[in-house]
PDB file with one MODEL, atoms N, CA, C and O in Angstrom:
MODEL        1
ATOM      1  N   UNK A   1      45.736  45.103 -18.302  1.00  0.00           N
ATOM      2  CA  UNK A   1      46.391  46.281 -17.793  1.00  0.00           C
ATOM      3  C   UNK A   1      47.000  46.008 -16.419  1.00  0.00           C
ATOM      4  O   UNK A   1      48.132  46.477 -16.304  1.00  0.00           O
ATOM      5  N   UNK A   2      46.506  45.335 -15.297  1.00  0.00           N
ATOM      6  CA  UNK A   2      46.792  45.294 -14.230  1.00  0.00           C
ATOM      7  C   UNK A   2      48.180  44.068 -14.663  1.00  0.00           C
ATOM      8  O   UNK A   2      49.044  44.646 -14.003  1.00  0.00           O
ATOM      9  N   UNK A   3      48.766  43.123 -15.141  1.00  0.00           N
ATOM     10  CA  UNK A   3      49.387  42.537 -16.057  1.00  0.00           C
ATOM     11  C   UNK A   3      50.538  43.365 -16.078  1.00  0.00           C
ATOM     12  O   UNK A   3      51.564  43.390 -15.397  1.00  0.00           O
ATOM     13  N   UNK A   4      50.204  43.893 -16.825  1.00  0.00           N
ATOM     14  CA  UNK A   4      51.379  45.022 -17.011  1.00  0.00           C
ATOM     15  C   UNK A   4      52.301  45.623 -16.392  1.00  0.00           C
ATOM     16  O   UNK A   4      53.514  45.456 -16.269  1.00  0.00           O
ATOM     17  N   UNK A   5      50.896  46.981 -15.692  1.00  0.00           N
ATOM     18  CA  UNK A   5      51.525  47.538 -14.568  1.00  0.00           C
ATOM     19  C   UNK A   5      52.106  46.517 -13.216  1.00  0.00           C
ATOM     20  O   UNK A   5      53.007  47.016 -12.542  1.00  0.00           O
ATOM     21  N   UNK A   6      51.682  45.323 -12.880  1.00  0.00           N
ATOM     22  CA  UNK A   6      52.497  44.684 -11.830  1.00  0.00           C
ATOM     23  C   UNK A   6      53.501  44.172 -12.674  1.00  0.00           C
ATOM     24  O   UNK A   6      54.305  43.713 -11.862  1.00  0.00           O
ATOM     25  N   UNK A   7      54.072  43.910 -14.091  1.00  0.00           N
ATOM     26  CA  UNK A   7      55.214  43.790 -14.603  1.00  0.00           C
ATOM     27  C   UNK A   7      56.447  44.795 -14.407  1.00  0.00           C
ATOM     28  O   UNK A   7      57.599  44.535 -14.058  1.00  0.00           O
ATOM     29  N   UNK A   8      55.785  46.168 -14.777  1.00  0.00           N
ATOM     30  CA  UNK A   8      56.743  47.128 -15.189  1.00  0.00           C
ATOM     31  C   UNK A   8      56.935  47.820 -13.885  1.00  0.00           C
ATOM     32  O   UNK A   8      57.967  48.438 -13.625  1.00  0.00           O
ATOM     33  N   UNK A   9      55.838  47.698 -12.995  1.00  0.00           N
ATOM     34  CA  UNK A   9      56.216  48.631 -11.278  1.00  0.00           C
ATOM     35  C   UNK A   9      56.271  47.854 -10.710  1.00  0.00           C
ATOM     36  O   UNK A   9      56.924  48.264  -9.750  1.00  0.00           O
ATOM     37  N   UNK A  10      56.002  46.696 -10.512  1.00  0.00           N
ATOM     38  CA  UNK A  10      56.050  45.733  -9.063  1.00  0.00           C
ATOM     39  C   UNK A  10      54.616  45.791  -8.423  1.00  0.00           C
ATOM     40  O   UNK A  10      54.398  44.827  -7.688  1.00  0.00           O
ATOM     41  N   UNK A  11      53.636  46.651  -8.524  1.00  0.00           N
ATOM     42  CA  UNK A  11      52.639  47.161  -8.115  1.00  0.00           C
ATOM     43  C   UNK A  11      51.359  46.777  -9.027  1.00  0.00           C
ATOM     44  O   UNK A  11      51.409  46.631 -10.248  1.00  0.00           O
ATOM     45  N   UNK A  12      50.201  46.637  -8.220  1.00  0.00           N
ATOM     46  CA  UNK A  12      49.069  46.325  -9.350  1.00  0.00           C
ATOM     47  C   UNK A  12      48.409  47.650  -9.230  1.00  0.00           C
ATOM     48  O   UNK A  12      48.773  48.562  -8.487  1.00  0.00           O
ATOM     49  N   UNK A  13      47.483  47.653  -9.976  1.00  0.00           N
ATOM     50  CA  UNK A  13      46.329  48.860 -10.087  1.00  0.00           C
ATOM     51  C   UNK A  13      45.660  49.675  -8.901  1.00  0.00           C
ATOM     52  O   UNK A  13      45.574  50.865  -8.597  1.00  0.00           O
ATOM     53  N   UNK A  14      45.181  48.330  -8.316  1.00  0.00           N
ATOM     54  CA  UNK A  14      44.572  48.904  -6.937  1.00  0.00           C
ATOM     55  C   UNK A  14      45.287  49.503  -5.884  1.00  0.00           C
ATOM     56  O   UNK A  14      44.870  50.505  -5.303  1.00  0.00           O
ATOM     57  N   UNK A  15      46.949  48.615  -5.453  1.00  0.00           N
ATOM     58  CA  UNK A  15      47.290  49.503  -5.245  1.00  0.00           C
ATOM     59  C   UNK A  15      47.702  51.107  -5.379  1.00  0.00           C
ATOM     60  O   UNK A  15      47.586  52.096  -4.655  1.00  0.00           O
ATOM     61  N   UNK A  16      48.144  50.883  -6.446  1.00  0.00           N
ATOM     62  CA  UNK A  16      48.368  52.309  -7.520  1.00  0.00           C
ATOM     63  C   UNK A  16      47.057  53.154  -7.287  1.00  0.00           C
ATOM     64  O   UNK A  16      47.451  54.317  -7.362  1.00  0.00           O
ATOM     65  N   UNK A  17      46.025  53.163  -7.102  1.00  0.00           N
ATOM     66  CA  UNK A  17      45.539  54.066  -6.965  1.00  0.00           C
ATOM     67  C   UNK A  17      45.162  54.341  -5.273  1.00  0.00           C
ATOM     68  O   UNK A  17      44.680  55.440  -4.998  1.00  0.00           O
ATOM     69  N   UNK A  18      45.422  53.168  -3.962  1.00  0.00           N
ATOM     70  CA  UNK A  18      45.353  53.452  -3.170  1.00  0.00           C
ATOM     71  C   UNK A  18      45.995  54.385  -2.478  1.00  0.00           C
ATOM     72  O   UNK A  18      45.502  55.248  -1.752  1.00  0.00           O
ATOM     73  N   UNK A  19      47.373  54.138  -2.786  1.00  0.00           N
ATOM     74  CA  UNK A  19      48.452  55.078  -1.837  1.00  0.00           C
ATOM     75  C   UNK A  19      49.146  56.181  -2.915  1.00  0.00           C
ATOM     76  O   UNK A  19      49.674  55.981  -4.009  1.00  0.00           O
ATOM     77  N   UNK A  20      48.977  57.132  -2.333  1.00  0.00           N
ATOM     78  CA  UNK A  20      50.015  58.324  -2.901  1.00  0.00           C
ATOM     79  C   UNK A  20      51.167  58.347  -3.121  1.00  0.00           C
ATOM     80  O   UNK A  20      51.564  58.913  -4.140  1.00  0.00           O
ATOM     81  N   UNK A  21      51.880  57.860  -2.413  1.00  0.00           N
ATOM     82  CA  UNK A  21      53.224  57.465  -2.384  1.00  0.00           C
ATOM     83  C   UNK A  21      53.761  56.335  -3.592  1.00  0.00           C
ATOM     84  O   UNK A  21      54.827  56.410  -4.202  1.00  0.00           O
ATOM     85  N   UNK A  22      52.957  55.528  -3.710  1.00  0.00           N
ATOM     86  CA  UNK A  22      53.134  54.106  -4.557  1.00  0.00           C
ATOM     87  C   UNK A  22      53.153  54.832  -5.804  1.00  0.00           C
ATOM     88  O   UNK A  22      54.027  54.510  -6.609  1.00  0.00           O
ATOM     89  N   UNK A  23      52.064  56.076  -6.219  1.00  0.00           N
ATOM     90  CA  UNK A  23      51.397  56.608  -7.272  1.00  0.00           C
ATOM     91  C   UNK A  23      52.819  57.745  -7.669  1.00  0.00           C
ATOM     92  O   UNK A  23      53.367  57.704  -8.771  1.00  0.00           O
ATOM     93  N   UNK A  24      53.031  58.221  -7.121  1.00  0.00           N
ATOM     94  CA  UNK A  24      53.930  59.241  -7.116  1.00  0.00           C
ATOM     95  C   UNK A  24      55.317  58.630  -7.667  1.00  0.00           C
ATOM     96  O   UNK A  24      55.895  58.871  -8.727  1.00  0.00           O
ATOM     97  N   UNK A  25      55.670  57.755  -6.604  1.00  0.00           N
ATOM     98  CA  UNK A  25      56.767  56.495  -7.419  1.00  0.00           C
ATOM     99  C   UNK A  25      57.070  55.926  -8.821  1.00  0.00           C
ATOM    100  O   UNK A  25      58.046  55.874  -9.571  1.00  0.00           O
ATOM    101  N   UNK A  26      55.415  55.405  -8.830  1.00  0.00           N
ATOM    102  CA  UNK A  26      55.253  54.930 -10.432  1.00  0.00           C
ATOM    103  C   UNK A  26      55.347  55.682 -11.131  1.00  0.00           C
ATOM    104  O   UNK A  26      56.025  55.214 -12.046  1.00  0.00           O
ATOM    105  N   UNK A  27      54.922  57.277 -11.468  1.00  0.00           N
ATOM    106  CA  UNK A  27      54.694  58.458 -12.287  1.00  0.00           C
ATOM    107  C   UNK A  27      55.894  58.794 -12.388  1.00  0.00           C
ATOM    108  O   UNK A  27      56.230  58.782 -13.572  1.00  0.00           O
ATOM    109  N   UNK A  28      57.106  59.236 -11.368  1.00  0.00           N
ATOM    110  CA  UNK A  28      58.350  59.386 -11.668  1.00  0.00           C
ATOM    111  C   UNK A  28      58.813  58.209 -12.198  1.00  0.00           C
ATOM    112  O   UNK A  28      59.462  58.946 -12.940  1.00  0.00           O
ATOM    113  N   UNK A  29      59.172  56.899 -12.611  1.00  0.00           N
ATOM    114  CA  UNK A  29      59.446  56.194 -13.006  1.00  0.00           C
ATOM    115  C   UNK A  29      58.654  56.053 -14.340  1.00  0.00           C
ATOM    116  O   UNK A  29      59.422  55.521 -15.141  1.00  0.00           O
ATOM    117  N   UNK A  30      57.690  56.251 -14.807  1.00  0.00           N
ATOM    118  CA  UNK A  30      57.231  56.745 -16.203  1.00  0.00           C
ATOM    119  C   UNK A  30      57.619  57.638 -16.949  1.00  0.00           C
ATOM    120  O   UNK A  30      57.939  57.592 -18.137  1.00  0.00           O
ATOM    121  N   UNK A  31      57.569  59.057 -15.730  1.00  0.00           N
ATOM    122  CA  UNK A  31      58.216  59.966 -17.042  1.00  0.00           C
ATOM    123  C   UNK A  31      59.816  60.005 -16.939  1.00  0.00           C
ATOM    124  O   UNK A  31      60.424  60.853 -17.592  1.00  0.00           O
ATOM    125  N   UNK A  32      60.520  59.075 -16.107  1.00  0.00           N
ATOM    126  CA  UNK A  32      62.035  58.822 -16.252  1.00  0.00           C
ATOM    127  C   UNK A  32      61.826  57.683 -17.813  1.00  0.00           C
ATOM    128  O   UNK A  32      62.649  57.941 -18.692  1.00  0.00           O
ATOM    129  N   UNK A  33      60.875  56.582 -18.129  1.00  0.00           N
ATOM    130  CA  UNK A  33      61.269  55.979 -18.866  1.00  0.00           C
ATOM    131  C   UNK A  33      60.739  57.151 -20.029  1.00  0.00           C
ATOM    132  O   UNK A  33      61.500  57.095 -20.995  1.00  0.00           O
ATOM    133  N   UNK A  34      60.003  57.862 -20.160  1.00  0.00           N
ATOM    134  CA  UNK A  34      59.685  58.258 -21.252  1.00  0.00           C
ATOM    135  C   UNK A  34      60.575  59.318 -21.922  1.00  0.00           C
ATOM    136  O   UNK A  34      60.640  59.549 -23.129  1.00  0.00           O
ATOM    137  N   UNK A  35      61.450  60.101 -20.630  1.00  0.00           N
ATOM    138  CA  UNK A  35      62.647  60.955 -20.811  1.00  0.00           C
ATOM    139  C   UNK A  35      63.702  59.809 -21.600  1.00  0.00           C
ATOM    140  O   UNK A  35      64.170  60.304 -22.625  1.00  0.00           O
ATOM    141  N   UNK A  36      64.046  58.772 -21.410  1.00  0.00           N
ATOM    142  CA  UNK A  36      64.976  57.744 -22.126  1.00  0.00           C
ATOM    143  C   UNK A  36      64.451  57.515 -23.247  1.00  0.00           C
ATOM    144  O   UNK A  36      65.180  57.572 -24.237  1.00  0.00           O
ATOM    145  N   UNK A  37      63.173  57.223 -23.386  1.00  0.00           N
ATOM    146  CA  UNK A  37      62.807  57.211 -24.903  1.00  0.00           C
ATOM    147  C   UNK A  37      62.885  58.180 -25.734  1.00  0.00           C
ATOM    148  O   UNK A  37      63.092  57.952 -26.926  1.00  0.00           O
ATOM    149  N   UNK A  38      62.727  59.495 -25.231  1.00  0.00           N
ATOM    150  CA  UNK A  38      62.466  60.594 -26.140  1.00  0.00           C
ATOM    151  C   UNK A  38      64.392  60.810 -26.457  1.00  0.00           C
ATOM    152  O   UNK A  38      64.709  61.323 -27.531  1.00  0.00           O
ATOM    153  N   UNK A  39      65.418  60.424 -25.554  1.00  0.00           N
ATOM    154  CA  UNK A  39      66.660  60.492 -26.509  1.00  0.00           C
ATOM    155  C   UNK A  39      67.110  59.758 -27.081  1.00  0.00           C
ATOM    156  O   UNK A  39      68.022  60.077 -27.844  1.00  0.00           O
ATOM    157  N   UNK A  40      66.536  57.985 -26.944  1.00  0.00           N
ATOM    158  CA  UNK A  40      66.664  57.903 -28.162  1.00  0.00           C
ATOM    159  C   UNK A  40      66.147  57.575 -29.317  1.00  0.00           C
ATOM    160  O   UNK A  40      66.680  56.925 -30.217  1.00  0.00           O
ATOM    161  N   UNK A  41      64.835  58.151 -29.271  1.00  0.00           N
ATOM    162  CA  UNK A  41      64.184  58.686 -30.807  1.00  0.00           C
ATOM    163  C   UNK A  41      64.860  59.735 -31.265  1.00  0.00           C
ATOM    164  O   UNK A  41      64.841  59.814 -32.494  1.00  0.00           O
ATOM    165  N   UNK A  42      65.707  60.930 -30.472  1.00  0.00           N
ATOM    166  CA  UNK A  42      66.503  61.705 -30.617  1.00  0.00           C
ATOM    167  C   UNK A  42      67.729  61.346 -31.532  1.00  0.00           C
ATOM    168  O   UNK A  42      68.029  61.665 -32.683  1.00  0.00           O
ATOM    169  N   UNK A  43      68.440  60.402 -30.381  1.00  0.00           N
ATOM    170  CA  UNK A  43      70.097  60.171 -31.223  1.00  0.00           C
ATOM    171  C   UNK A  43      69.573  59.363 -32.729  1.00  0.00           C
ATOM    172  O   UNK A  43      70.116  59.765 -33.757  1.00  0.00           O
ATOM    173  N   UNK A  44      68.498  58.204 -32.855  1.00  0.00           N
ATOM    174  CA  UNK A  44      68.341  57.503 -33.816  1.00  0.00           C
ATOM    175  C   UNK A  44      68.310  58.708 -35.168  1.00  0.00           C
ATOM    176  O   UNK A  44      69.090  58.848 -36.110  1.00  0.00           O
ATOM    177  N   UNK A  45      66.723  59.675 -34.683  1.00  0.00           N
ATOM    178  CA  UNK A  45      67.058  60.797 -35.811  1.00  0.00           C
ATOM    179  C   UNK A  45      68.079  61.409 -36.432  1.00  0.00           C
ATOM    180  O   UNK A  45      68.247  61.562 -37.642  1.00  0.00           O
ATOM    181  N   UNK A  46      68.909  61.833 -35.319  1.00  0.00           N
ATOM    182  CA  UNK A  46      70.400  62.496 -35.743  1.00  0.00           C
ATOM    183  C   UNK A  46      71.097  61.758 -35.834  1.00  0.00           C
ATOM    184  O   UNK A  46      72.147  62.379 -35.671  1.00  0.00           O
ATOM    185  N   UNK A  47      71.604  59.720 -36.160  1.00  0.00           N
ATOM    186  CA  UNK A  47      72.031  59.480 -36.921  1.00  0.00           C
ATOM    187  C   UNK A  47      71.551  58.922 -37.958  1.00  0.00           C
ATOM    188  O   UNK A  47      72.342  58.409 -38.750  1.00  0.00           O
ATOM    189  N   UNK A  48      70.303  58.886 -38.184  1.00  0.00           N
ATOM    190  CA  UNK A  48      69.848  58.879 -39.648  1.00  0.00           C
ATOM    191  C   UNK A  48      69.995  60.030 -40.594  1.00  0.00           C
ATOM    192  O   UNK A  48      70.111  59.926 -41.815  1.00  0.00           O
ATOM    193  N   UNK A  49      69.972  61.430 -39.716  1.00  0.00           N
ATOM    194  CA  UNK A  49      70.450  62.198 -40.358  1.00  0.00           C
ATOM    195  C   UNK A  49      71.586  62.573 -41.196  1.00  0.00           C
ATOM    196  O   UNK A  49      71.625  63.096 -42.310  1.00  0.00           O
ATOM    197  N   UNK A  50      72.570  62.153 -40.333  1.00  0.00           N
ATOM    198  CA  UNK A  50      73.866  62.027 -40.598  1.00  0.00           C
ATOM    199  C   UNK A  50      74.130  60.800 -41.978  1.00  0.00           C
ATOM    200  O   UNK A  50      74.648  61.193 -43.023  1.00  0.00           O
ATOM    201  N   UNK A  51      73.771  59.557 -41.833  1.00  0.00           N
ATOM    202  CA  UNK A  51      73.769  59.028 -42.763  1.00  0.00           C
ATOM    203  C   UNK A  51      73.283  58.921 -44.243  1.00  0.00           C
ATOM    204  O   UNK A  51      73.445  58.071 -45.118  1.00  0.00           O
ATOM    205  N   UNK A  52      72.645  60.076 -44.185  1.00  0.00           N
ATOM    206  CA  UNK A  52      71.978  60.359 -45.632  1.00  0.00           C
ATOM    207  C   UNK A  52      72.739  61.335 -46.700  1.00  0.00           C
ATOM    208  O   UNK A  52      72.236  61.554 -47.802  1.00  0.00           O
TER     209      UNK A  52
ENDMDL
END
């Protein structure tokens, strides 16, 4: 896990839970990637839709 998160934030764990700021950063940058995922599981649906 710590792997990861210093992949995808730049940041490891410990920090992440030290500073507020670091934490706050990472969380908007999660639910920004998860807002991008959810459109396009969106557009994929509505053009599978379309193609049927």
């Amino acid at each position: 896990m710590e792997k990861a998160m210093f992949q995808s934030y730049g940041i490891g764990y410990a920090e992440y839970n030290r500073d507020l700021d670091n934490r706050m950063k990472v969380e908007q940058e999660r639910d920004k990637d998860h807002q991008q995922s959810l459109k396009m599981v969106n557009e994929h649906n509505r053009q599978l839709q379309y193609s049927i």
